[in-house]
NUVEX-892135 format. One line per field, with one value per residue (C-alpha): x, y, z; residue number from 1; residue in three letters. Coordinates in Angstrom, 3 decimals, decimal comma, padded with zeros to 6 digits. Example, Ala and Ser with C-alpha at 12.3 -4.5 7.8 and 13.67 -1.06 7.14 Angstrom:
! NUVEX-892135
u = (012,300:013,670)
v = (-004,500:-001,060)
w = (007,800:007,140)
pos = (1:2)
code = (ALA:SER)
This chain:
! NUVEX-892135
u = (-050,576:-054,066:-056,190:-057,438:-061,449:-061,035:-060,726:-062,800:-061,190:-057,927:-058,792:-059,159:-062,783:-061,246:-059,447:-062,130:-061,811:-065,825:-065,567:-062,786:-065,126:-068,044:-065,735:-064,441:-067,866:-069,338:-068,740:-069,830:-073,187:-073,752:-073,173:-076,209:-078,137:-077,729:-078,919:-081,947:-083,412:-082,836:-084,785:-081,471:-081,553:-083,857:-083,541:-083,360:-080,425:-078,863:-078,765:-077,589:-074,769:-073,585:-073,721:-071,348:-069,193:-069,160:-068,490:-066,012:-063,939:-064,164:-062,444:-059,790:-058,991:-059,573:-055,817:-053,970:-055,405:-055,234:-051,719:-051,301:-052,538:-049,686:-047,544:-048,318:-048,552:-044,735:-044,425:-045,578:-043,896:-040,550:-041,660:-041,754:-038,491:-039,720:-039,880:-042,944:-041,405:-044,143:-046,752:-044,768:-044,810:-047,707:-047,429:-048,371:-049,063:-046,280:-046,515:-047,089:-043,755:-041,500:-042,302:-041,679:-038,247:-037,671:-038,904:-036,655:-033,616:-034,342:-034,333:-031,521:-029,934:-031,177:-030,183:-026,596:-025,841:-027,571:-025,460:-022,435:-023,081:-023,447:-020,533:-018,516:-020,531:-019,304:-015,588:-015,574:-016,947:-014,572:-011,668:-012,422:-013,185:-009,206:-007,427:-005,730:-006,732:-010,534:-012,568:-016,261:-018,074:-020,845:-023,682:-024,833:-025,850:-023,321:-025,092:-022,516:-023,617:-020,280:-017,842:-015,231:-014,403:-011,450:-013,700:-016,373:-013,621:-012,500:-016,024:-016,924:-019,860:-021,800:-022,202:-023,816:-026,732:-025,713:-025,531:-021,489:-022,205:-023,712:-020,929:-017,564:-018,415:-015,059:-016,167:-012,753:-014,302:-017,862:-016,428:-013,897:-017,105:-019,357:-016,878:-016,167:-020,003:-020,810:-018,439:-016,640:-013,284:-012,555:-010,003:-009,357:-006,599:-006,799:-004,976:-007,729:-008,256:-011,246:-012,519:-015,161:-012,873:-010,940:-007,465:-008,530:-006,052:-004,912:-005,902:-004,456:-008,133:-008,388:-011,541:-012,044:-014,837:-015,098:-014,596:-017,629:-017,748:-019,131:-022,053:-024,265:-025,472:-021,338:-020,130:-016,957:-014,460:-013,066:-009,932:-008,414:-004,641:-003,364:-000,474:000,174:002,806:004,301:004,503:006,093:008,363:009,468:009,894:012,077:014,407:014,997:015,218:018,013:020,129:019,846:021,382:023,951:024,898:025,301:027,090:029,727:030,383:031,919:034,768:035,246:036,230:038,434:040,798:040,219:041,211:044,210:045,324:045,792:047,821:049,687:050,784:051,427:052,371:052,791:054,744:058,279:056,758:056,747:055,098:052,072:052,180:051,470:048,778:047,195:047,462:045,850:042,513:042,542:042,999:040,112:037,521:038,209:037,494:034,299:033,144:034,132:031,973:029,178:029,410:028,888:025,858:024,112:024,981:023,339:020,249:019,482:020,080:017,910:014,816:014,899:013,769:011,697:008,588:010,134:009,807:012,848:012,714:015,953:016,037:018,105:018,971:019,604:021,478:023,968:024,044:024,529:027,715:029,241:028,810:030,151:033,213:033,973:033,312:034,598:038,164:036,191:034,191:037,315:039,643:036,997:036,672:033,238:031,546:029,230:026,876:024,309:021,227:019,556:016,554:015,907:014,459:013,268:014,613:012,993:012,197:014,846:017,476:020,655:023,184:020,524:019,646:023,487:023,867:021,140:022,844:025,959:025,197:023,244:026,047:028,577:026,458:025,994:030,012:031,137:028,111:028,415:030,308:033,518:033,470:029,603:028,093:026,361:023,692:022,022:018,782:016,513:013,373:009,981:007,116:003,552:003,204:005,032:003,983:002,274:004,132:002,795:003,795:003,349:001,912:003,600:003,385:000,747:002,060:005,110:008,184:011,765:012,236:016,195:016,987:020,459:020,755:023,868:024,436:025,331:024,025:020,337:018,370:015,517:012,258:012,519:015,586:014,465:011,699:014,203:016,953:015,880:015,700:018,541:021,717:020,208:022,915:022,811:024,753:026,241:027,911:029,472:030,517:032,432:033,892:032,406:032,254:029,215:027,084:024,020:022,549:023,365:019,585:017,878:019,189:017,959:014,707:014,350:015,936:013,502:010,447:011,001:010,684:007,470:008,834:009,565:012,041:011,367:013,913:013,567:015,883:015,866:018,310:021,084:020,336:019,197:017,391:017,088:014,523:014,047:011,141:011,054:008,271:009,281:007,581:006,444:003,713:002,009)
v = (-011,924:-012,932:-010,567:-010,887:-010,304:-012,830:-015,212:-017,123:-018,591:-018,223:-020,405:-018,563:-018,512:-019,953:-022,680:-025,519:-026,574:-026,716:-029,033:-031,111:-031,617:-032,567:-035,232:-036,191:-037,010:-038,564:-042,156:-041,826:-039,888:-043,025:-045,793:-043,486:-043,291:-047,409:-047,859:-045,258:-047,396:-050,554:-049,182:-050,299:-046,561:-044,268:-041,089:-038,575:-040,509:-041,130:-036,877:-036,626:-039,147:-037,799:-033,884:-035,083:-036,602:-033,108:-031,117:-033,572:-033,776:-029,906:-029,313:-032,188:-030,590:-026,560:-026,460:-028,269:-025,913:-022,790:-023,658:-024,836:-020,836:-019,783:-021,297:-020,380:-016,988:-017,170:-018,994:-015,624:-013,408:-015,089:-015,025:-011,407:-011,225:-010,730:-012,869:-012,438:-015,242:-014,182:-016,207:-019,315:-018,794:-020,832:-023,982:-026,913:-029,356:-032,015:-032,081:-028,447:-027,992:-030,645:-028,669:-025,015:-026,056:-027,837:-024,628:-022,615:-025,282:-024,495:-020,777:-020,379:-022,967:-020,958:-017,612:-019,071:-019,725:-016,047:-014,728:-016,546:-016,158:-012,229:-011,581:-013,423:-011,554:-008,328:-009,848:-010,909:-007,382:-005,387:-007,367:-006,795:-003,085:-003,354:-004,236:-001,879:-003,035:-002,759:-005,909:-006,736:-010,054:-010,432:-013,339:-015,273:-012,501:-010,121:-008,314:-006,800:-007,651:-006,947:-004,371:-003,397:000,002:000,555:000,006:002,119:005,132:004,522:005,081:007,521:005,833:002,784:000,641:-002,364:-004,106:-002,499:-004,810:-004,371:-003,483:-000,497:000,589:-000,721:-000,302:-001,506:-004,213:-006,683:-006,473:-006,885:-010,223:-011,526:-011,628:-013,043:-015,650:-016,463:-015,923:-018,812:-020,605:-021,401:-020,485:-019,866:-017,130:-014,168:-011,545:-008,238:-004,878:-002,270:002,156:002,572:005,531:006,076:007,551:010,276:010,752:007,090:004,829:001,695:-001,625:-005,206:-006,706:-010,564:-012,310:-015,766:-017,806:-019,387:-022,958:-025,957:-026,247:-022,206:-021,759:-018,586:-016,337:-015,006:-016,212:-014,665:-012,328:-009,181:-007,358:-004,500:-003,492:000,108:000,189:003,638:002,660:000,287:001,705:005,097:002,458:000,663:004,077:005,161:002,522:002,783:006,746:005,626:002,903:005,461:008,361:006,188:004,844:007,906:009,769:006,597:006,747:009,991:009,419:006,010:007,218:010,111:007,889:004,944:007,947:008,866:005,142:005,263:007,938:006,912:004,102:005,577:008,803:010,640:007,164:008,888:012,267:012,737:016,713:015,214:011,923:013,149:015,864:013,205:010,656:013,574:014,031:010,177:010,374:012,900:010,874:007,661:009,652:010,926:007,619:005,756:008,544:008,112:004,126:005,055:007,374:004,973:002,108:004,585:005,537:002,113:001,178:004,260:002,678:-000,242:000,934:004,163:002,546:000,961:004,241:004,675:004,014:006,080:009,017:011,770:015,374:017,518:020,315:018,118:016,353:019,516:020,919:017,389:018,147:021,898:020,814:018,427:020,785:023,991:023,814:023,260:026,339:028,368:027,542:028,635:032,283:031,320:032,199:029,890:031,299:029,114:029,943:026,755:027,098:024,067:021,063:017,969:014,260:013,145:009,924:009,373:007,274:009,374:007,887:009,217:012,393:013,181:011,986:014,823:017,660:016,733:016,809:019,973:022,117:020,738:021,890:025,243:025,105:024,125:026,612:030,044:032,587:032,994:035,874:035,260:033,736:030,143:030,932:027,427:027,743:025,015:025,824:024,253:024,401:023,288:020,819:019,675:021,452:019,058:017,135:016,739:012,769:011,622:011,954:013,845:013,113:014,849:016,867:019,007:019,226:020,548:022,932:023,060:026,077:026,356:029,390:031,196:032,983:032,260:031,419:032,747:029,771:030,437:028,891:026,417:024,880:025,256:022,844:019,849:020,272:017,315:015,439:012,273:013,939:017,582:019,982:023,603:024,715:027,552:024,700:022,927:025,540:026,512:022,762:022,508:018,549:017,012:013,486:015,157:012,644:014,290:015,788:012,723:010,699:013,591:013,677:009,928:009,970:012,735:011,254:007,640:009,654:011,511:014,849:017,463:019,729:022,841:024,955:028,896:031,335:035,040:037,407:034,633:034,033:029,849:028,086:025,114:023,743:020,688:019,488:016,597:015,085:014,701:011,210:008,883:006,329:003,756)
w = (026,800:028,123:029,113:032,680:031,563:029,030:032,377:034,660:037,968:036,270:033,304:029,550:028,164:025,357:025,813:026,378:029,716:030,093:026,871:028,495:031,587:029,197:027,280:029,630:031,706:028,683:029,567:032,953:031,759:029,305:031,804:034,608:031,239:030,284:034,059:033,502:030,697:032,380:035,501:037,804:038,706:039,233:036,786:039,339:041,326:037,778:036,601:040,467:039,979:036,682:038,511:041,049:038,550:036,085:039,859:040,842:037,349:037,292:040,338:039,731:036,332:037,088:039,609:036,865:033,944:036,010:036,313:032,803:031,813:034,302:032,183:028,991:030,442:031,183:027,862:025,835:027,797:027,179:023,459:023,923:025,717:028,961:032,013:034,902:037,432:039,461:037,204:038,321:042,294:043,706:041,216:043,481:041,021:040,619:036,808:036,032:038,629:036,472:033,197:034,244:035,843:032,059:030,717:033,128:031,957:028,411:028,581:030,671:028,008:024,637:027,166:027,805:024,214:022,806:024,888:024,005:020,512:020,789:022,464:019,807:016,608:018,767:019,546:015,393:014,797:017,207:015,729:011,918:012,332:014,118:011,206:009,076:005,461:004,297:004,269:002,643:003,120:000,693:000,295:-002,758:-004,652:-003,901:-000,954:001,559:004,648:006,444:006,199:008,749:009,700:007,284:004,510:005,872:006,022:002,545:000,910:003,688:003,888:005,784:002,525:004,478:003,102:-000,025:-003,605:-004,320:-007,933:-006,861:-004,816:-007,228:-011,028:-012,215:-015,155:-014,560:-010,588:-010,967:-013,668:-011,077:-008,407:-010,432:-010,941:-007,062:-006,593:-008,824:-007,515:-010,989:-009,330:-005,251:-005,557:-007,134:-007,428:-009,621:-009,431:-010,244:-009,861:-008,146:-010,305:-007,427:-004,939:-004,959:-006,842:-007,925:-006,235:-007,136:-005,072:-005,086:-004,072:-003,060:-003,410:-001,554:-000,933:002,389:003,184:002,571:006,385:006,839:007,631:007,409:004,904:004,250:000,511:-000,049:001,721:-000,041:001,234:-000,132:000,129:-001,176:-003,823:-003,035:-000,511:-001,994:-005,543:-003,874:-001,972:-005,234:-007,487:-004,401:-004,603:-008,204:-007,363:-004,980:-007,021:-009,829:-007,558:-005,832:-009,134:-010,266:-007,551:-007,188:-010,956:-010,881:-008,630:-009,636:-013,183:-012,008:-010,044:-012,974:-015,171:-012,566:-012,253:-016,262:-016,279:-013,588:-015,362:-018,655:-019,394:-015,719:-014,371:-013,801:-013,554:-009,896:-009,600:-011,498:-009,444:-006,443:-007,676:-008,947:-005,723:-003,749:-005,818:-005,801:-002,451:-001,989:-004,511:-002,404:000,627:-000,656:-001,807:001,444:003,170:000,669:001,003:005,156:004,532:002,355:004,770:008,189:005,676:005,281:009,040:009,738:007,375:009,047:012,213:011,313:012,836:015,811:018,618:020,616:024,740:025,809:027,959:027,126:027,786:024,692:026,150:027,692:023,743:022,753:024,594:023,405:019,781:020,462:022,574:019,351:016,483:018,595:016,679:013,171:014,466:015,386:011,934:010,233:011,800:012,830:016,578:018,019:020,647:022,630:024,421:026,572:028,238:031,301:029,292:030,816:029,040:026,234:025,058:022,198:020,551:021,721:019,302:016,551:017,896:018,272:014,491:013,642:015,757:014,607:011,029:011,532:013,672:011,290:008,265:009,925:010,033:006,529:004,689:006,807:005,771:007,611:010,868:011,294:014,037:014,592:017,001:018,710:021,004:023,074:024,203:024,890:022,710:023,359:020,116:017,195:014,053:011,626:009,011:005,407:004,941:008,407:011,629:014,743:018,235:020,208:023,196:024,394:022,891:022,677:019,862:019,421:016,218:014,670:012,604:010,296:007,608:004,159:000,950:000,040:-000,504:-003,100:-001,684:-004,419:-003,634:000,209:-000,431:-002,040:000,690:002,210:-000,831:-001,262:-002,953:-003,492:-002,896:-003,465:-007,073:-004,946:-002,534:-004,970:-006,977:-004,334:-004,166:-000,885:000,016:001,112:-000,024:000,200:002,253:005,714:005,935:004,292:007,354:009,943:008,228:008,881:011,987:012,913:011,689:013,716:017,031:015,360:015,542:012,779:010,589:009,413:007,649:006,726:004,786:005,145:003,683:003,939:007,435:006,964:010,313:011,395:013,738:015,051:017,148:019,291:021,372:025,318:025,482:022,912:023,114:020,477)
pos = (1:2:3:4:5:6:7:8:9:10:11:12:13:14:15:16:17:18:19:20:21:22:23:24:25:26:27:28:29:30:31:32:33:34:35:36:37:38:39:40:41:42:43:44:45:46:47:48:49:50:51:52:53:54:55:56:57:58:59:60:61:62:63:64:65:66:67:68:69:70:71:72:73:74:75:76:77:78:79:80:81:82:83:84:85:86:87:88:89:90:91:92:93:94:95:96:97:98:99:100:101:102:103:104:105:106:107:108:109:110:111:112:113:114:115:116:117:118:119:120:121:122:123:124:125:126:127:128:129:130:131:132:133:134:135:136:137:138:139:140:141:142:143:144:145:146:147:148:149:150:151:152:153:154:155:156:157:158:159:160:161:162:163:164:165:166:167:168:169:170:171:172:173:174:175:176:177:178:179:180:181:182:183:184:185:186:187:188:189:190:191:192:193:194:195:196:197:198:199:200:201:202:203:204:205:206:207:208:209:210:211:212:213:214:215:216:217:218:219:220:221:222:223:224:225:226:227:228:229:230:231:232:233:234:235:236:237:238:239:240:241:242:243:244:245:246:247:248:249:250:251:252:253:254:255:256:257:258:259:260:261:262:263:264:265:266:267:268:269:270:271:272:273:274:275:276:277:278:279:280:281:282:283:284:285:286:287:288:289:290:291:292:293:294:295:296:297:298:299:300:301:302:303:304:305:306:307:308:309:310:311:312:313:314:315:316:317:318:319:320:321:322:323:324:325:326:327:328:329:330:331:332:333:334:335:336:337:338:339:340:341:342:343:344:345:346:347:348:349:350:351:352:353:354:355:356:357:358:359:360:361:362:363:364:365:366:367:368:369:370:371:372:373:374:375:376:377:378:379:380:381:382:383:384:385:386:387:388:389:390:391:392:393:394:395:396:397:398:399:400:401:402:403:404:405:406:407:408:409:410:411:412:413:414:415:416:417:418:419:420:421:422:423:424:425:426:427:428:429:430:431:432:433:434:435:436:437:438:439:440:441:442:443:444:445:446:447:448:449:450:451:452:453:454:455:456:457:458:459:460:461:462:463:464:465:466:467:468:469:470:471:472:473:474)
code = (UNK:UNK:UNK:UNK:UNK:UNK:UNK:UNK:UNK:UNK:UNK:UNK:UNK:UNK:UNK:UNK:UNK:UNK:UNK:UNK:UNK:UNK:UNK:UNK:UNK:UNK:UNK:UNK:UNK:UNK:UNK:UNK:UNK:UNK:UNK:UNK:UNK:UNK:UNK:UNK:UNK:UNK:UNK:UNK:UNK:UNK:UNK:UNK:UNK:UNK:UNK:UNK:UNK:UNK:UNK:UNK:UNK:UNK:UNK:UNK:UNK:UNK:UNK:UNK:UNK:UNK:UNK:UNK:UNK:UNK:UNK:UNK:UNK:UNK:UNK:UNK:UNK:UNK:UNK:UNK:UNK:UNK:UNK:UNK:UNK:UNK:UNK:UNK:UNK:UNK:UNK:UNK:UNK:UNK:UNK:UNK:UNK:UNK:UNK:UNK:UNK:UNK:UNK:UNK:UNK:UNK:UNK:UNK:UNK:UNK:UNK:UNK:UNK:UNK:UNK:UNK:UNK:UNK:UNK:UNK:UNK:UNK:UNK:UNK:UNK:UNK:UNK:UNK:UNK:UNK:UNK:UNK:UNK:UNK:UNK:UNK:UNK:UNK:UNK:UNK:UNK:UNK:UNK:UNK:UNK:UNK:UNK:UNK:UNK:UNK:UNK:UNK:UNK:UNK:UNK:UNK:UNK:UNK:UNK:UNK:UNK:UNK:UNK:UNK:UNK:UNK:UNK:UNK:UNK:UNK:UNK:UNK:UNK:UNK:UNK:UNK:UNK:UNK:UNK:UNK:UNK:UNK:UNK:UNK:UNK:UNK:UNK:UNK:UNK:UNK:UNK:UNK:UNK:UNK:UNK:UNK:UNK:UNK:UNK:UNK:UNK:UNK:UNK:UNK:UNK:UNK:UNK:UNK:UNK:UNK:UNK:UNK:UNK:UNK:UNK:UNK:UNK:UNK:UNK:UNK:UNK:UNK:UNK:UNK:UNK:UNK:UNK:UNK:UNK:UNK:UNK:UNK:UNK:UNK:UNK:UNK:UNK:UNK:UNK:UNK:UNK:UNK:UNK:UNK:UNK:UNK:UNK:UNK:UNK:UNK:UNK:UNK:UNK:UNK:UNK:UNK:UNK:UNK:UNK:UNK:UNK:UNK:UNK:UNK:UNK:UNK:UNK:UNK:UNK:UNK:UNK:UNK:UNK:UNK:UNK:UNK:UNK:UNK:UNK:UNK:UNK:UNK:UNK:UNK:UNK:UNK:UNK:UNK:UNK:UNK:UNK:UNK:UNK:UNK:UNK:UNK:UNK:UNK:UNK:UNK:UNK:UNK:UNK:UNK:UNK:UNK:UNK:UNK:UNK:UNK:UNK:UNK:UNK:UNK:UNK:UNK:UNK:UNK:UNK:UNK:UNK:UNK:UNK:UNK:UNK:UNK:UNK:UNK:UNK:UNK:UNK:UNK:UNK:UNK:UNK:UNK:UNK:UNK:UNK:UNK:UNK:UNK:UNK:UNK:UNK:UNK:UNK:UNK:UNK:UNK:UNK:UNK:UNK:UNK:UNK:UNK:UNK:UNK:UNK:UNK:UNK:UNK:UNK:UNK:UNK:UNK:UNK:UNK:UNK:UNK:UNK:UNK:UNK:UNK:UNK:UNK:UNK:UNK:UNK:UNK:UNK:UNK:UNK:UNK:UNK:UNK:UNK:UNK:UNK:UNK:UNK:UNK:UNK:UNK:UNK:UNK:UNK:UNK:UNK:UNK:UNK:UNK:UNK:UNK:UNK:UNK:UNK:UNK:UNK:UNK:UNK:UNK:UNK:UNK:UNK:UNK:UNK:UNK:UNK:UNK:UNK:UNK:UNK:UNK:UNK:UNK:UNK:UNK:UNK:UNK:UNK:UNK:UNK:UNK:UNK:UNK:UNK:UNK:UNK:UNK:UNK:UNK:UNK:UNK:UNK:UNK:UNK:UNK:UNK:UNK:UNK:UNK:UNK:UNK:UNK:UNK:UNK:UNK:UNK:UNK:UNK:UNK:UNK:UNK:UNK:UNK:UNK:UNK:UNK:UNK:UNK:UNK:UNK:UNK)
């Protein structure tokens, strides 16, 4: 800005408005100085005549350039990201108005579009650092100069304005960049560790190179998508083809087995025909019930991240279940007490959560030892205890505990009960009958409404506890 002592009558020492005046009085001066020599006027009236003319073009010119400095005042300050409107106020000068409302136009033009253009950098910005998988943008010599917040989290660290080499050291990656950075291909796909984080995890990482029309200083786009999930997703399906194959095999070839001798040497023998029809009978029931747990596990996957929108009332789920297993209870010598505390509804599935009581109260039923009790409890808790593998709900729950005695469970074996087809060698020694898929499903079931199971064993005495949350949100 100008400073006021550098002016006189509003004009700046500097900028040559006494030489303006001067030029532009020259031809006027030369004409009174022609007339001098000729004697047509007298020298006096001539240095008189050409005074006038240097007063009279001095204060024709001094409103315009005064107002000229205004502007240029307002000018600078703009420059500097201010604006002094009061340096525009008393412009009475036609011209000098016309260019500070063009000025004025411009700005407000220029002002519109910063604007415009910030908001979207923040709206790109806000929506990047919202998506789930990391993402890098780098420029022509492999600079990041963008990284959402996913990627910021992974490498615990802002890694902005930083040269990519420095942060990933992986030779096949820094190769595959070079290539997309010199442009010799415009996409790349690898499956790398990164040996820079932590337990090393592996990455499918897509390079691409942004279309001709881009413009800006952005090259290429990195994202980065973890195998971790899907690798633990794949080694669980063979886990599970290998299991089901496994556990249908074995009653498949004791009735193929049965069949044969059926038809051969046991054909007229009708003692051994119908022992034999019975196990069959038993294996086909097992499988059938196998087949139906496999089938409800996989209807169960399906919709383990879809949260449930139903309102329901455990206690009264509850007494159901009991009325219905009550005569199970009774033949086998077994007491069921129950102690319900007043719950409010939850937010649940309650074909699901009857599926999970069910399985558990009919569990508690077929393992306790006979002229014990079943003892079943509700209460509320304050928050669901965390899960290793997944995240809870945050809030109140119901805490529902189903305890009997039977079997002591070692704390190995406690640890693998939820496991697909893990039964205890003391259950089936005892020919108990069971898939062992009962508490995979409630474990699934249980973790889509972002609650929790906890199981404990003391001195034979095995609880269950479930926790669910009493509303669910996104």
């Amino acid at each position: 800005m100008i400073n006021q002592d550098d002016e006189i009558l509003g004009i700046d020492k500097n900028s040559g408005f006494a030489l303006r005046v001067l030029v532009l009085s020259i031809p006027a001066g030369l004409i009174f100085l022609i007339l001098s020599m000729l004697s047509i006027l007298p020298i006096s009236l001539s240095i008189g005549s050409y005074i006038c003319i240097l007063f009279f073009n001095t204060v024709f010119l001094l409103p315009i350039s005064a107002e000229i400095q205004q502007i240029k005042k307002y000018i600078q300050s703009l420059a500097q990201g201010t604006s002094e409107d009061t340096l525009l106020k008393n412009m009475t000068e036609k011209e000098t108005q016309d260019l500070t409302e063009a000025i004025n136009s411009m700005h407000k033009f220029w002002g519109d579009k910063i604007e415009m253009l910030e908001n979207r950098t923040l709206s790109d910005a806000a929506v990047l650092d919202t998506l789930p998988e990391p993402l890098m943008m780098v420029n022509k010599s492999g600079t990041i100069i963008g990284a959402n917040r996913a990627i910021r989290q992974l490498f615990s660290m802002d890694i902005s304005n930083k040269n990519i080499s420095e942060i990933i050291t992986n030779t096949a990656f820094n190769a595959a960049l070079e290539r997309i950075l010199s442009q010799d291909t415009r996409r790349e796909d690898l499956r790398i560790s990164l040996n820079e984080l932590k337990n090393k995890p592996k990455f499918h990482i897509n390079m691409t190179t942004l279309p001709w029309f881009a413009k800006g200083e952005i090259v290429a786009v990195i994202s980065f998508y973890d195998l971790k999930k899907m690798l633990q997703f794949e080694q669980m399906q063979q886990d599970f083809v290998a299991n089901a194959s496994h556990e249908l095999r074995t009653p498949l070839s004791v009735i193929s087995g049965f069949i044969e001798t059926l038809q051969t040497s046991a054909k007229d023998d009708e003692r051994v025909r119908d022992k034999f029809l019975h196990v069959i009978g038993e294996q086909t029931a097992y499988m059938s019930s196998l087949i139906e747990d496999l089938l409800s596990l996989s209807k169960i996957e399906l919709t383990v991240d879809t949260l449930p929108t139903d309102k329901i009332n455990v206690n009264s789920v509850i007494r159901e279940i009991n009325t219905a297993l009550s005569l199970k209870a009774k033949t086998n010598n077994l007491k069921i007490s129950t102690k319900f505390a007043r719950l409010p509804q939850i937010t649940a599935d309650e074909h699901q959560i009857t599926q999970v009581l069910q399985n558990l109260i009919d569990n508690a039923i077929k393992y306790a030892t006979p002229e014990t009790e079943i003892t079943i409890t509700t209460e509320k808790a304050e928050s669901i205890p965390p899960h290793r593998f997944y995240e809870v709900a945050d809030g109140s729950c119901v805490k529902i505990s189903i305890a009997n005695y039977g079997a002591i469970i070692a704390e190995e074996d406690l640890a693998r009960l939820t496991e697909r087809f893990y039964r205890l060698q003391e259950h089936k020694n005892r020919n108990i009958k069971g898939t062992g898929l009962g508490l995979s499903i409630a474990t699934q079931i249980i973790k889509r409404h972002r609650g929790n199971l906890t199981i404990t064993s003391e001195q034979g005495l095995t609880t269950f506890t479930v926790y669910l949350p009493i509303s669910l949100e996104e």
